[in-house]
KELUMDREN-452192 format. One record per residue (C-alpha): residue number from 1; residue in three letters; y, x, z. Coordinates in Angstrom, 2 decimals, padded with zeros to 5 digits. Each point is the difference from the previous one (the first is absolute). Layout:
BEGIN
NUM,ALA,Y,X,Z $
...
This chain:
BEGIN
1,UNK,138.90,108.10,081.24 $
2,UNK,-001.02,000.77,-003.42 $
3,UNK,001.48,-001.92,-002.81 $
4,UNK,-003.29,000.88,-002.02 $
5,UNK,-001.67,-003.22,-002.08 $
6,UNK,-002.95,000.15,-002.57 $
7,UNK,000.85,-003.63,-001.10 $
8,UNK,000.41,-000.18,-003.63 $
9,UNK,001.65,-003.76,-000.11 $
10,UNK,001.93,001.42,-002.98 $
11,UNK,-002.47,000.91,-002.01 $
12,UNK,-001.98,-001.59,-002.82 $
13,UNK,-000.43,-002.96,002.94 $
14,UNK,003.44,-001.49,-000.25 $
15,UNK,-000.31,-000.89,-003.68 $
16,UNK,-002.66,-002.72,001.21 $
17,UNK,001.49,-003.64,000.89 $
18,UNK,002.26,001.05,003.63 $
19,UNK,-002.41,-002.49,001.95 $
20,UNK,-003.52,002.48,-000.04 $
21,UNK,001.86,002.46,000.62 $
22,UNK,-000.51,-000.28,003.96 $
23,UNK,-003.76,-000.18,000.12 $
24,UNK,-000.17,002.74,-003.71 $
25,UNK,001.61,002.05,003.50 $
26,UNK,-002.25,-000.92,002.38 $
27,UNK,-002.93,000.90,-002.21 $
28,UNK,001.74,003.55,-000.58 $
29,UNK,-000.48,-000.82,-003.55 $
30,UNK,003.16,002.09,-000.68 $
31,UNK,-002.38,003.01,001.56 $
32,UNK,-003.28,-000.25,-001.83 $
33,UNK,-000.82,003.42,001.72 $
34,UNK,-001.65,-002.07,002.61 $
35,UNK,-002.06,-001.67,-002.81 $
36,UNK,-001.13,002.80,-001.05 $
37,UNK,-001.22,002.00,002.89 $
38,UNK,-001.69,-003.17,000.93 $
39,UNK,-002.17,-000.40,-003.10 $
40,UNK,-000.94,004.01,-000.38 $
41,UNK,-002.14,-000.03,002.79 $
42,UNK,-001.31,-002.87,-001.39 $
43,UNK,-000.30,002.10,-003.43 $
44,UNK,-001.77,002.75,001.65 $
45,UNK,-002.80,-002.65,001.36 $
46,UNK,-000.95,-000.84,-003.52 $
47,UNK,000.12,002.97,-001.68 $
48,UNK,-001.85,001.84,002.13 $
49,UNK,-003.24,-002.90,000.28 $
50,UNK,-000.38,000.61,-003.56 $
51,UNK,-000.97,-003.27,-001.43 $
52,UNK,-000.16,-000.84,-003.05 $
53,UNK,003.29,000.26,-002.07 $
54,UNK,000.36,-003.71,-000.82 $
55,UNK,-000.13,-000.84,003.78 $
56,UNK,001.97,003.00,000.65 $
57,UNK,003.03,-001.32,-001.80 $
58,UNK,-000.30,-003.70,001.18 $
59,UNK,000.31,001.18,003.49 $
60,UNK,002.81,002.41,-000.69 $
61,UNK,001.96,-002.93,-001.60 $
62,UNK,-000.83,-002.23,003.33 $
63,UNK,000.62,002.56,001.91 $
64,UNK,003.83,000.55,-001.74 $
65,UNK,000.55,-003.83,000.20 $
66,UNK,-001.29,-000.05,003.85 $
67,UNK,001.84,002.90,001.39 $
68,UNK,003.44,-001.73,-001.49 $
69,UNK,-000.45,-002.94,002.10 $
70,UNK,-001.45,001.29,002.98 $
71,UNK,002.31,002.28,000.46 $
72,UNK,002.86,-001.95,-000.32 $
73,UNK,-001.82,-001.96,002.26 $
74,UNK,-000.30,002.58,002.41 $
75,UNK,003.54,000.45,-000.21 $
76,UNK,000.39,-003.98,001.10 $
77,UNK,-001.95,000.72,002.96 $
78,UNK,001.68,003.05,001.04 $
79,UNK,003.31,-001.33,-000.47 $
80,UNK,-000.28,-003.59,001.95 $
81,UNK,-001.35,002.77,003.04 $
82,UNK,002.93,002.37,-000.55 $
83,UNK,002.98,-002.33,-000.43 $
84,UNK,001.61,000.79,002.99 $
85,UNK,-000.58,003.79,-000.10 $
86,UNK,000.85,000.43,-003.63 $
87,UNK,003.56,-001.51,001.07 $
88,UNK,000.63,002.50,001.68 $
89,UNK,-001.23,002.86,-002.31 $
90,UNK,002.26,000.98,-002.81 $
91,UNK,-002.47,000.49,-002.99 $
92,UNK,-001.47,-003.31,000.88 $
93,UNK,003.03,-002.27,001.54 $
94,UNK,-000.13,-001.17,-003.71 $
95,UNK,-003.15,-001.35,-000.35 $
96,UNK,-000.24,-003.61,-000.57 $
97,UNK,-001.36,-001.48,003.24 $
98,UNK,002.09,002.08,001.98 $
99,UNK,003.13,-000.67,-001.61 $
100,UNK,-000.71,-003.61,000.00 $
101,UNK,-000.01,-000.66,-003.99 $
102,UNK,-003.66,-001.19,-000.01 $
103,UNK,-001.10,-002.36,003.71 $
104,UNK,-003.26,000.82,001.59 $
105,UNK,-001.22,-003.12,-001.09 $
106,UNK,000.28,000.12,-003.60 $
107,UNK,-001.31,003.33,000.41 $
108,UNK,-003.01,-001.48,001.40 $
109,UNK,-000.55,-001.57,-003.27 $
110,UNK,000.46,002.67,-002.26 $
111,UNK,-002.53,002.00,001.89 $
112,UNK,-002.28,-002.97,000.05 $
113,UNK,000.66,000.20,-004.31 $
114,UNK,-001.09,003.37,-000.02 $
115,UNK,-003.08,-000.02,002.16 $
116,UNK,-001.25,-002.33,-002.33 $
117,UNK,000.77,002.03,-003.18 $
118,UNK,-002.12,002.64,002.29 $
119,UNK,-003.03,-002.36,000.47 $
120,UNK,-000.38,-000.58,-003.54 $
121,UNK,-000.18,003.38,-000.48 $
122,UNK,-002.53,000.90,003.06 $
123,UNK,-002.43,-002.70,-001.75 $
124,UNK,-000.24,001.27,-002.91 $
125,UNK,-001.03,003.38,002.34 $
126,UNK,-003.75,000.03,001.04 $
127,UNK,-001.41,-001.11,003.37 $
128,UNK,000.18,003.30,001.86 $
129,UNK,003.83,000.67,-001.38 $
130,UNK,000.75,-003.50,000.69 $
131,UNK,-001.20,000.82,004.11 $
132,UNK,002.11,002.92,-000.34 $
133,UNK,002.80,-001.39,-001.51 $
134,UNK,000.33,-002.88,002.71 $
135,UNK,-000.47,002.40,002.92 $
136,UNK,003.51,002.03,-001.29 $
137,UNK,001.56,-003.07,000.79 $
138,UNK,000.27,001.25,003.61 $
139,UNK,001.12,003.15,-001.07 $
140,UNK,002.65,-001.72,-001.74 $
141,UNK,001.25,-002.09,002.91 $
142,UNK,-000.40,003.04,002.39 $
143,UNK,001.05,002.65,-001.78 $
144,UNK,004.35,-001.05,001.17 $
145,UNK,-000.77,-000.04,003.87 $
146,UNK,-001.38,003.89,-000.45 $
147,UNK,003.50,001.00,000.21 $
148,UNK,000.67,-002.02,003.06 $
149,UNK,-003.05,001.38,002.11 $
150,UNK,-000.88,003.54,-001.49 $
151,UNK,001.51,003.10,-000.77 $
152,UNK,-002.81,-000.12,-003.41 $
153,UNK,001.58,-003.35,-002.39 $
154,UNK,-000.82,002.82,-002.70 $
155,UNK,-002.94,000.07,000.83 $
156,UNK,-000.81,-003.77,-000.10 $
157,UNK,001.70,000.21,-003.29 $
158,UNK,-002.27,001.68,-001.22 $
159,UNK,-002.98,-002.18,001.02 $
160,UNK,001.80,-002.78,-001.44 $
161,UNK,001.09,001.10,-003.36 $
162,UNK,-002.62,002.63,-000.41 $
163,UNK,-002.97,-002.65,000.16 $
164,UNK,000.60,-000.58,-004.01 $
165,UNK,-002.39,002.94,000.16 $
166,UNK,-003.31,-001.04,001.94 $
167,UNK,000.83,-003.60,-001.86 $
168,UNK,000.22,001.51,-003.58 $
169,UNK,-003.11,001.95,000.71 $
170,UNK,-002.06,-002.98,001.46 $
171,UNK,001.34,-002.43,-002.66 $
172,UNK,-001.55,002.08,-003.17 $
173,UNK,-003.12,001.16,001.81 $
174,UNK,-000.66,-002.94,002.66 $
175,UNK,-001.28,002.67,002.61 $
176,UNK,001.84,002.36,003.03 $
177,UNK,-000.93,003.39,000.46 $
178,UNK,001.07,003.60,000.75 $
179,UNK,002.26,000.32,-003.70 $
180,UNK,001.46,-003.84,001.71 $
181,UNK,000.99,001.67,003.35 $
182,UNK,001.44,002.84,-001.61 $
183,UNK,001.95,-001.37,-002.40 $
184,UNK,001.49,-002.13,002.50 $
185,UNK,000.80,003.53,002.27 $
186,UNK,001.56,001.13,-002.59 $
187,UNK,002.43,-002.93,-000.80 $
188,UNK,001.02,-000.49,003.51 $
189,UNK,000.89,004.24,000.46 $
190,UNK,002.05,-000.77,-002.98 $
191,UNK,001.41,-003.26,000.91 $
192,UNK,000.86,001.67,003.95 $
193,UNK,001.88,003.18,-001.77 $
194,UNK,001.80,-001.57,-002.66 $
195,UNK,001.02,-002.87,002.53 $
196,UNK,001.52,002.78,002.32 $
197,UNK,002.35,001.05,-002.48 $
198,UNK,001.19,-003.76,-000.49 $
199,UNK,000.34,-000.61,004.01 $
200,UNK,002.43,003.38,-000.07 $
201,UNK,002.73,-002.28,-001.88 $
202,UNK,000.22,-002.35,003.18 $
203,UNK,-001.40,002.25,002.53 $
204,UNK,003.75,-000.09,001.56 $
205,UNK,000.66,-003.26,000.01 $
206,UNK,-004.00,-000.49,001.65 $
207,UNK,000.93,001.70,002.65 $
208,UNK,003.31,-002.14,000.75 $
209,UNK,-002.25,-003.52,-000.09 $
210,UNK,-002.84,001.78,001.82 $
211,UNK,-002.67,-000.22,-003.58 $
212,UNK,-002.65,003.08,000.44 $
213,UNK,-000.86,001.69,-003.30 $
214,UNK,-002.00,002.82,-000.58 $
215,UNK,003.52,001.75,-001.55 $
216,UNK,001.37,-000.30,003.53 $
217,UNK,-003.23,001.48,001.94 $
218,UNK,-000.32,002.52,-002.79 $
219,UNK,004.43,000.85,-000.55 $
220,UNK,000.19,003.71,-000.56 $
221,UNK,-003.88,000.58,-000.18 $
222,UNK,-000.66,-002.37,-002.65 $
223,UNK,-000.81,002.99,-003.23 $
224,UNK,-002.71,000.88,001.69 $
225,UNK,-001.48,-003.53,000.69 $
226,UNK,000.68,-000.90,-003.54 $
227,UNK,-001.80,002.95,-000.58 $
228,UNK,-003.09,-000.94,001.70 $
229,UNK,000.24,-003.75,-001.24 $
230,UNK,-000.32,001.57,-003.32 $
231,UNK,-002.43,002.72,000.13 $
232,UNK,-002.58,-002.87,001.73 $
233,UNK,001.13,-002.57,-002.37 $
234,UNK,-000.93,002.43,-003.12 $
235,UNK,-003.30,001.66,001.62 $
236,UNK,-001.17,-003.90,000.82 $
237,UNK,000.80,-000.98,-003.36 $
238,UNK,-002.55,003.19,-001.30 $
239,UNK,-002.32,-000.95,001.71 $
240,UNK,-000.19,-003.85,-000.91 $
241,UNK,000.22,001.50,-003.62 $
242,UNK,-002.93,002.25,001.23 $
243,UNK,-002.10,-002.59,001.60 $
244,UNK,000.62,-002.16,-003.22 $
245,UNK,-001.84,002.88,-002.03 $
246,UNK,003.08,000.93,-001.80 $
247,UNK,000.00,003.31,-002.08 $
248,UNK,002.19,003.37,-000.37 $
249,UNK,002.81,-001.37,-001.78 $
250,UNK,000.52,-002.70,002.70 $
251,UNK,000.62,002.57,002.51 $
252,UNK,002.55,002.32,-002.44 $
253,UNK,001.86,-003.23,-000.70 $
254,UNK,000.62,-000.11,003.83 $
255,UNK,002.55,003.09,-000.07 $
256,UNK,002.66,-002.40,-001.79 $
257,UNK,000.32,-002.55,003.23 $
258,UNK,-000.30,002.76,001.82 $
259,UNK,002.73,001.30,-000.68 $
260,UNK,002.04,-002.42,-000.69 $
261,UNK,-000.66,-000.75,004.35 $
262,UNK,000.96,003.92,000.61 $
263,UNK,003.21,-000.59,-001.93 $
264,UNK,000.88,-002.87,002.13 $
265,UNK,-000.97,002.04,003.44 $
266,UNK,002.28,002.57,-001.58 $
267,UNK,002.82,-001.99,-001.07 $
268,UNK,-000.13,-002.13,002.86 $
269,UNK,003.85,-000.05,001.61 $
270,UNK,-000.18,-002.87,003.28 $
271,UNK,003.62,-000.25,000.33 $
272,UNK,000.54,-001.45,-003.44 $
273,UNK,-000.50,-002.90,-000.38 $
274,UNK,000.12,-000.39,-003.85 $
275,UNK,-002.35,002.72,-000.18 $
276,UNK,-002.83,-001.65,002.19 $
277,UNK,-000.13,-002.87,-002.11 $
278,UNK,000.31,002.02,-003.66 $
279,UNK,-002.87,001.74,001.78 $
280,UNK,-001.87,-003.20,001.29 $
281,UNK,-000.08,-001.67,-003.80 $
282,UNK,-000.97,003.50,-001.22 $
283,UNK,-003.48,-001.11,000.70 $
284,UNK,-000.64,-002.72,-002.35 $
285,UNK,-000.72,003.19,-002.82 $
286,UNK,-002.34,001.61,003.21 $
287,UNK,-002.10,-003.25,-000.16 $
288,UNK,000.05,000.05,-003.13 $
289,UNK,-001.02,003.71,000.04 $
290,UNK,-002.93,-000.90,001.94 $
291,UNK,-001.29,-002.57,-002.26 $
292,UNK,000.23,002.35,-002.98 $
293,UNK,-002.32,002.45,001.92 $
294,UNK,-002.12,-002.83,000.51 $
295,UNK,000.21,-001.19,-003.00 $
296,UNK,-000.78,003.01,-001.54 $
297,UNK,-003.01,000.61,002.77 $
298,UNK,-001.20,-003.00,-001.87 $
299,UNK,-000.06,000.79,-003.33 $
300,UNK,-001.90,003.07,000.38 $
301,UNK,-002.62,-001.46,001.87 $
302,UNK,-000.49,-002.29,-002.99 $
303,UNK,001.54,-003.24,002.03 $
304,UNK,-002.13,-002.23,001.58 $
């Protein structure tokens, strides 16, 4: 087995008092890449609705505060249905439920902590995002037994944590339409690629506990399904920018994610571990990429 890890216990976490540490883990606090590539869907949504720039920034800023705790508690969730599995899997035998530091119970609790810190934020949303928001709930709770029953977790992934989209977009223009669909096609291409590269740091260890992954259907083949992951996230995310009636430069700015996605098809090594997730994080800057195209798509169409 791999003696891989991506927990960071050492990091700026373990100057906090020694007894958050266990649930500052469990939230992957330590990895705030989750964080992120939670909320730029999310980011996307807004931007692209083009309301007005007051209620543009409120939402961003609920957005950022939502996305912190509903990831981490997605991580809560995943890990009380993983326990036993992540035992026996080397980059995740360290995780607090499964090495006992935090009980299931007391986990319970902290999740219960966070979904409230999430409600305050969904009513603030209005009534359409709020619908919307409460329906990912079951995405949430799902999204763990993927691995369990289909080769395609990735893919639920990426109904899960790409629905920021479609929820950003309804929750600055109250309404669903074709730039709502495919802004959310978009997200979830994204989401299913980048998630890929992530599964190839356990895709050994899956196989010896029996976890499906699209890493291990994919193994040799996977460039060119990252490639075509990419290419449909990027042509979906032109044509939400399209169907939004965004301009010239909007399209130009799309060469910089882009490419940023080729390099990571073309740098792409599966049998390195390190390198999957150096390439996995690399896509907090293509979010953010994609937001300054859309941001810039704004702008020249003289905002909302």
């Amino acid at each position: 087995m791999t003696t891989h890890t991506d927990i960071a216990a050492t990091g700026w976490v373990s100057k906090l008092p020694r007894g958050w540490l266990p649930y500052l883990l469990l939230a992957r606090v330590d990895r705030p890449i989750g964080i992120w590539l939670l909320f730029l869907p999310g980011l996307w949504g807004i931007l692209l609705a083009r309301a007005p720039w007051p209620d543009t920034i409120r939402l961003i800023l609920l957005f950022g505060f939502g996305s912190l705790v509903m990831r981490a508690a997605g991580c809560v969730v995943n890990d009380l249905w993983d326990r036993d599995i992540d035992r026996m899997v080397a980059r995740t035998a360290g995780r607090p439920l499964a090495s006992g530091a935090i009980r299931p119970r007391h986990a319970l609790i902290f999740l219960g902590v966070l979904l409230a810190c999430g409600l305050i934020v969904l009513l603030s949303l209005n009534r359409l995002a709020q619908v919307l928001g409460c329906a990912s709930l079951l995405l949430v709770a799902l999204y763990p037994l993927a691995k369990r029953v289909t080769w395609w977790p990735q893919l639920a992934m990426g109904f899960t944590f790409g629905f920021g989209a479609p929820m950003g977009y309804a929750a600055a223009c109250g309404r669903i339409d074709l730039s709502w669909f495919l802004i959310y096609a978009a997200a979830i291409f994204w989401d299913l690629g980048f998630d890929t590269i992530y599964a190839h740091q356990d895709r050994e260890d899956d196989a010896l506990v029996g976890v499906h992954s699209t890493a291990r259907l994919f193994g040799e083949q996977t460039r060119p399904f990252l490639s075509a992951c990419y290419v449909a996230a990027v042509l979906m995310f032109a044509l939400a920018g399209w169907s939004a009636g965004l301009g010239g430069w909007f399209f130009a700015a799309l060469a910089l994610p882009a490419a940023l996605l080729a390099r990571q098809v073309a740098t792409l090594d599966i049998h390195d571990p390190q390198r999957c997730l150096l390439l996995f994080r690399a896509n907090r800057e293509v979010g953010l990429a994609f937001g300054l195209a859309l941001l810039v798509g704004v702008v020249e169409a003289g905002g909302a």
